[in-house]
Residue, then its C-alpha position, 0 to 999 in steps of 0.5 A: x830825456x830831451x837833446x841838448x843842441x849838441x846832440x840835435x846838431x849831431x844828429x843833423x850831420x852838422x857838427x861832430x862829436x870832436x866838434x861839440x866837445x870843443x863848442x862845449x867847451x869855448x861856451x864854458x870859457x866865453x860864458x856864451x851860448x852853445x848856439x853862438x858858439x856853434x853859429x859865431x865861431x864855428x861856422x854851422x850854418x844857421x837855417x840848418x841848425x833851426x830845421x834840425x831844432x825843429x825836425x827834433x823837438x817840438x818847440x815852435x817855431x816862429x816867423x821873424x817877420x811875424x813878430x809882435x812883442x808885447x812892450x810889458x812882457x820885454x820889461x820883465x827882462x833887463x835888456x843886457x839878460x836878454x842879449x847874454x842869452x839870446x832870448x826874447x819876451x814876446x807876450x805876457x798871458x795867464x792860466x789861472x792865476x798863473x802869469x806865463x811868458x812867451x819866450x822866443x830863444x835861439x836855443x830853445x834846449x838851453x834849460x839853464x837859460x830858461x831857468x834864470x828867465x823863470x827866476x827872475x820874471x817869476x812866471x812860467x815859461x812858454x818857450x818858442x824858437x826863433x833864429x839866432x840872428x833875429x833873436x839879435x837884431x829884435x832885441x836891440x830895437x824892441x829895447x831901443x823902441x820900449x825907450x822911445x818917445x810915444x804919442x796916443x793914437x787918435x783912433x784909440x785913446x787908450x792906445x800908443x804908437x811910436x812917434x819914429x818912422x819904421x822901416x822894412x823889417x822894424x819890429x812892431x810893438x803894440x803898446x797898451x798903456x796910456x803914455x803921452x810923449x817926454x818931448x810933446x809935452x815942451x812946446x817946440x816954439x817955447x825953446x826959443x829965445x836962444x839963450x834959454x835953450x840950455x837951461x832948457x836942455x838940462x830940464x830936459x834931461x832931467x825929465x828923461x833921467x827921471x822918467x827912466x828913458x836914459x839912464x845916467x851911464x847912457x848920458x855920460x857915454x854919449x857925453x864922451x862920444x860927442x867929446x870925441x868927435x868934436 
């Protein structure tokens, strides 16, 4: 039977059995993951925890800055699944007639994750590992970039890329579907007189809301934010 991340951790004198049973427990109450639990609150260290995962079983493991993710295969997943389990959907592929999701986890031993991953993309899963505070960080901007204005790549017009600049360390997404820019498709001169910019606006926003770049909640939370400040 494989070992639980409890046990892995254990074995690699990182934690002890008092210590387990007390991460076990804060997990259940928090209805958090072990991994954060252990990582979070209890100050194992990190790099260790994954060398011990990957010393004790034989879940790969992935380089955060290799990263590539596939925009349809991170649309399978709400964005809040994602960050309460600490998993990421990196590429869709198929086995016959059979869809299988490469799935990068910071707790690769976490079945019942993986299950809920398995209900509610219907597919199978392909289970890699990636470190807890990558899985974080590549989930917030894979998200935040699959909602961002796109524009077709000249080189390739069945091809998009991202429209904003991307930093050192940005997460790469290769996007395959043909898809043309919300804004880009408003001529900037065409704001203008000022007077018109509200209604202008409003159009706008409904065009996001209806293509599904922001959602109605988003909307009035920024709304609320921006009243805040002023």
């Amino acid at each position: 039977m494989p070992k639980t991340l409890g046990e892995i951790a254990i074995d690699a004198g990182l934690i002890n059995k008092a210590t387990a049973a007390k991460a076990g427990k804060m997990a259940e109450e928090r209805k958090e993951p072990l991994v954060v639990v252990l990582v979070r609150e209890l100050g194992v260290d990190e790099v260790q925890l994954v060398a011990a995962l990957r010393k004790q079983t034989r879940v790969p493991l992935i380089d955060p800055g290799e990263v590539q993710i596939d925009p349809d295969a991170l649309r399978l997943l709400p964005r809040d699944t994602c960050a309460r389990l600490r998993v990421l959907p990196l590429a869709i592929a198929t086995d016959g007639a059979t869809k299988v999701v490469r799935l990068a986890m910071a707790d690769p031993t976490d079945t019942t994750a993986v299950a809920e991953v398995e209900h509610h993309a219907r597919c199978e899963i392909d289970v890699a590992t990636l470190p807890l505070s990558a899985i974080e960080e590549l989930v917030e901007k894979g998200y935040r970039q699959i909602n961002t204005a796109v524009v077709s790549r000249p080189a390739n017009p069945g091809a998009t890329m991202f429209v904003t600049a991307r930093g050192k360390g940005a997460l790469p997404l290769d996007i395959t579907e043909s898809e043309t820019s919300v804004t880009a498709q408003i001529p900037l001169m065409s704001l203008h007189p000022p007077d018109d910019v509200e209604l202008r606006l409003t159009a706008l926003i409904s065009v996001l809301v209806a293509k599904g770049l922001v959602t109605e909640a988003e909307l009035v939370e920024a709304l609320v934010k921006l009243k805040a400040i002023t």
